[in-house]
C-alpha positions in Angstrom: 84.6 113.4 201.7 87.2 114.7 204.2 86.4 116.1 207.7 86.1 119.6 206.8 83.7 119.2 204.0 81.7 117.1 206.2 81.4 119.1 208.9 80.9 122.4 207.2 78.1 120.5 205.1 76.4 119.3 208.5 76.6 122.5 209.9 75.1 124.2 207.2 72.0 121.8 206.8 71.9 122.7 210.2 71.5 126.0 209.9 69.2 126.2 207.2 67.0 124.0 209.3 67.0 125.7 212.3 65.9 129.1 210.4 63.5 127.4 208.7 61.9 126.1 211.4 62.4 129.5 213.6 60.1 131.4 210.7 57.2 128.6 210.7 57.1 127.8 214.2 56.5 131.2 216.0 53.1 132.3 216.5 52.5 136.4 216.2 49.9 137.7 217.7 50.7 141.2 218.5 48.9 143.2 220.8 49.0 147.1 222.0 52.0 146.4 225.1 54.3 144.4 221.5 53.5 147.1 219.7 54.5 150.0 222.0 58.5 151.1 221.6 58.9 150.4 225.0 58.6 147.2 226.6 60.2 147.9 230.3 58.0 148.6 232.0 57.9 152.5 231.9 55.4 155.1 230.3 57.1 156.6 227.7 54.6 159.1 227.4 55.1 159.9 230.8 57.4 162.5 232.6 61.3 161.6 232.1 62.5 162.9 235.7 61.1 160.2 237.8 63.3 159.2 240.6 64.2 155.5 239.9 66.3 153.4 242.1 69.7 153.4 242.2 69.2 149.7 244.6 68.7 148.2 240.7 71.8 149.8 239.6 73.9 148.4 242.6 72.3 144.5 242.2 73.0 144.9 238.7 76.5 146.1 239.1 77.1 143.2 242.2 75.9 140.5 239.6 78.5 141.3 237.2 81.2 141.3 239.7 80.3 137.8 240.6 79.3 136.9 237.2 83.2 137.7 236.8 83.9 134.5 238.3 83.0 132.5 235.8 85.3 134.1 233.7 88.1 133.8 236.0 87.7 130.5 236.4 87.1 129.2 232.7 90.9 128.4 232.6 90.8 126.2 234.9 90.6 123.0 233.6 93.1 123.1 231.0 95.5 124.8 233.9 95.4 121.2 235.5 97.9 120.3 232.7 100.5 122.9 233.8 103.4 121.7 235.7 102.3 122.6 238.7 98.8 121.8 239.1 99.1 123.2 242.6 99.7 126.7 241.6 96.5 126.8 239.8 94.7 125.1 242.4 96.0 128.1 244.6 95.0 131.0 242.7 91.6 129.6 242.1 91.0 129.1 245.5 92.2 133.0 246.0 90.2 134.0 243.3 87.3 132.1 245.2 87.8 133.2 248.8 88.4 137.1 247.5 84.9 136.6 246.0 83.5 134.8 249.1 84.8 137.9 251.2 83.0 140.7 248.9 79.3 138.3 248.8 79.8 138.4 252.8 81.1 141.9 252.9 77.6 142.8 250.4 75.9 140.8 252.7 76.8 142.2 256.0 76.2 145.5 254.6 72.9 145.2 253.5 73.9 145.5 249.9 71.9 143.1 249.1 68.1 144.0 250.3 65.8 145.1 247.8 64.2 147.0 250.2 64.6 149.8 252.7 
């Protein structure tokens, strides 16, 4: 067999054992909070004009701006085999520091307490 024909047929016993395996293994037992249409926390049978946070909203919207990082920075090994390796070193570094700055910035701030 080639490589492709082996691969595909690893990958697809694989599979087929993995699901297996995810529909035996499992143990249901579900209960009144699984079987409710909301599992957050909130009563849905309650009044929809609570106040709720906005703190959550801004801790959730700093994570993804650092989260971002790791996206910037996913390049970076195969930007080692540019021809300058320098240049890349450079704008990681900015992309680094610039994210440094805003965590300190957040931090200064008090962005970053969960409570008042």
């Amino acid at each position: 067999m080639n490589l492709i024909t082996t691969i595909l047929t690893i990958t697809s016993i694989l599979s087929v054992v993995l699901i297996t395996i995810s529909f035996w293994l499992p143990q249901t037992n579900p209960d009144s909070e699984k079987l409710s249409p909301y599992e957050c926390g909130f009563d849905p049978l309650g009044s929809a004009r609570l106040p709720f946070s906005l703190r959550f909203f801004l801790v959730a919207i700093l994570f993804l701006l650092f989260d971002l990082e790791i996206a910037l920075l996913l390049p970076l090994p195969w930007g080692d085999q540019l021809l300058t390796p320098t240049e890349t070193l450079f704008w990681a570094t900015t992309i680094l520091a610039l994210l440094t700055l805003g965590l300190a910035y957040e931090w200064a701030q008090g962005g970053l307490e969960w409570a008042e």
